[in-house]
Backbone as CSV, one residue per row, in Angstrom:
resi,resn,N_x,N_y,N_z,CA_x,CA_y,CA_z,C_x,C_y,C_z
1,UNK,10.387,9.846,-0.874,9.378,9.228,-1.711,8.275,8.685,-0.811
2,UNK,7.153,8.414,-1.545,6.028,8.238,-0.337,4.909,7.450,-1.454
3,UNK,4.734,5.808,-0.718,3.856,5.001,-1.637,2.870,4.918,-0.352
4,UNK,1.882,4.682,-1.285,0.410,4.868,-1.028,-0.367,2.849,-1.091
5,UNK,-0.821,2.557,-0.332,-1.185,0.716,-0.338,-2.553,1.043,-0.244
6,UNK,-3.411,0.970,-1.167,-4.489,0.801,-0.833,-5.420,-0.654,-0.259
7,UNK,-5.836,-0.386,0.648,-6.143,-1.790,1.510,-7.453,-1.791,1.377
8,UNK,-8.334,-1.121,1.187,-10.128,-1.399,1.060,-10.815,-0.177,0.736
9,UNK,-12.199,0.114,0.671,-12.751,0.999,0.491,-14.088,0.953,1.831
10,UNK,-14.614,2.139,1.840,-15.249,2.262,2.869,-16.039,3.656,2.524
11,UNK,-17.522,3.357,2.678,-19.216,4.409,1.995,-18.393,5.506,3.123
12,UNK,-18.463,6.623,2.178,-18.450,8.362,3.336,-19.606,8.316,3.524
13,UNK,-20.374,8.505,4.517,-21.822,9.210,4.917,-21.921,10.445,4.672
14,UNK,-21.227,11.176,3.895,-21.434,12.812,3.625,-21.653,12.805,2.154
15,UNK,-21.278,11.863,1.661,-21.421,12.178,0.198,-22.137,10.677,-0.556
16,UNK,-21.572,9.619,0.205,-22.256,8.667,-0.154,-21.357,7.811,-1.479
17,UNK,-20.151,8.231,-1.425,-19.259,7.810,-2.797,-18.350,7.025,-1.591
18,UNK,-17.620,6.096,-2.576,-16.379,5.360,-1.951,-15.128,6.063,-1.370
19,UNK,-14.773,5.962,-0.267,-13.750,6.286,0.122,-12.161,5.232,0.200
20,UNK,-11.102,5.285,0.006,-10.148,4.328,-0.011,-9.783,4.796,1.551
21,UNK,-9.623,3.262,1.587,-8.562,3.143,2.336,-6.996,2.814,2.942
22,UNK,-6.001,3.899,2.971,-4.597,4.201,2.459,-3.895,3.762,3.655
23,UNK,-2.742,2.934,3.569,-1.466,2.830,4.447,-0.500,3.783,3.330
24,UNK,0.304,4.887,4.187,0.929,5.360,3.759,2.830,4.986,4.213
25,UNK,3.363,5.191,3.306,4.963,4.789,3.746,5.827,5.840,3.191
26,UNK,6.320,6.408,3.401,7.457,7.592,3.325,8.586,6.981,4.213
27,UNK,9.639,7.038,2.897,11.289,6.847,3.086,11.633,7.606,2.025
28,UNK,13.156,8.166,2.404,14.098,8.466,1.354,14.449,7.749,0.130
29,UNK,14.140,6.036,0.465,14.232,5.161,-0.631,13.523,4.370,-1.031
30,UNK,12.085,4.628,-0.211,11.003,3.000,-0.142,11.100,3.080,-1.584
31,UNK,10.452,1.287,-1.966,10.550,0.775,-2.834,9.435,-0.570,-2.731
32,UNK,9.377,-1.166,-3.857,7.925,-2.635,-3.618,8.502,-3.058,-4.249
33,UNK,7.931,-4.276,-4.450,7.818,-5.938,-4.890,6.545,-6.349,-4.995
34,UNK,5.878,-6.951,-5.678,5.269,-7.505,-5.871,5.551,-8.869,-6.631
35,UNK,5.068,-10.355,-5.543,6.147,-11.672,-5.637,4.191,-12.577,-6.675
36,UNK,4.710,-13.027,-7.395,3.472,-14.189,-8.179,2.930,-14.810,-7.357
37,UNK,2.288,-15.047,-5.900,1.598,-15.468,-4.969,0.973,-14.146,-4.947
38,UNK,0.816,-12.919,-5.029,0.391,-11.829,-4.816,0.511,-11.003,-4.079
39,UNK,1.640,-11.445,-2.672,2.252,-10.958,-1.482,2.328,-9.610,-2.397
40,UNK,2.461,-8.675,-1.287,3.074,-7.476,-1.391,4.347,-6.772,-0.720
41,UNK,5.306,-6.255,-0.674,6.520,-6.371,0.059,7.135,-4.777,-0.251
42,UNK,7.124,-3.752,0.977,7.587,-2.580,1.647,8.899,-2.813,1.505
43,UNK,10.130,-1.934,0.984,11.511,-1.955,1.818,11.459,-0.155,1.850
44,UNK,12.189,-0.392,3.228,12.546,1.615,3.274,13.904,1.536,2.526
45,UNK,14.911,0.746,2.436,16.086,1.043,2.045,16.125,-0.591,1.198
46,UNK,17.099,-0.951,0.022,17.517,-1.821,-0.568,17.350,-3.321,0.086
47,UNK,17.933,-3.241,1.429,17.938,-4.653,2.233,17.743,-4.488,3.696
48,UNK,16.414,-3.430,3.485,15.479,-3.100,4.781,13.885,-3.609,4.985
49,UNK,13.737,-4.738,4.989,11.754,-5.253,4.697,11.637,-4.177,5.625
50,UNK,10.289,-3.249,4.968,9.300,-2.639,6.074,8.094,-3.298,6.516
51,UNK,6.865,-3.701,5.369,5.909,-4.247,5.759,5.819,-5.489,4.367
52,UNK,4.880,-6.302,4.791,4.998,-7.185,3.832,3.538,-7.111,3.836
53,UNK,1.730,-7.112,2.873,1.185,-7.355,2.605,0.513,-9.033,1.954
54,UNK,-0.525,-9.801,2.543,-0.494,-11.165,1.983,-1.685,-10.776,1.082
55,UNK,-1.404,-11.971,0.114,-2.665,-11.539,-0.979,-3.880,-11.317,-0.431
56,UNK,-4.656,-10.397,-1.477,-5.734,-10.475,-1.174,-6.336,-9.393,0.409
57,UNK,-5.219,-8.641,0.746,-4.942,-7.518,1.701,-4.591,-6.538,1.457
58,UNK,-4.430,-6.319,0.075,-4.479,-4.820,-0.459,-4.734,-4.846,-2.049
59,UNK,-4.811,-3.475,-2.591,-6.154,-3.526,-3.575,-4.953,-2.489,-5.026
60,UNK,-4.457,-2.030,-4.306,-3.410,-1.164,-5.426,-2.701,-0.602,-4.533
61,UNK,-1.386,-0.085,-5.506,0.028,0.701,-4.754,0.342,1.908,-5.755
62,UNK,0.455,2.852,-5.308,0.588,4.358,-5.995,1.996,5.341,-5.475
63,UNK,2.341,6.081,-6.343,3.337,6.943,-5.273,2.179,8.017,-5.443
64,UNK,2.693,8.918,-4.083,2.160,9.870,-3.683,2.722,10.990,-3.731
């Protein structure tokens, strides 16, 4: 499985439209959280933290 964090956007100079900007995570099991402070929270496996996001440091989460 493979989630997608979008963290900001950023002008292409070729086209002039928004580009995102993606942290990507691929595991066999990743999984999120999202905690009411707005943290954001990665596990590759059940009771594995991968990355943890603080509010206001990423913009949406997608699978890919």
């Amino acid at each position: 499985m493979k989630l997608h964090v979008v963290t900001g956007t950023q002008p292409n100079p070729e086209t002039g439209e928004l580009d995102e900007l993606v942290d990507e995570w691929e595991s066999d099991q990743v999984t999120f959280l999202t905690e009411p402070s707005g943290s954001l929270v990665i596990f590759r496996s059940p009771n594995d933290q991968w990355a943890a996001y603080a509010p206001g440091h990423w913009m949406k989460i997608r699978e890919a």
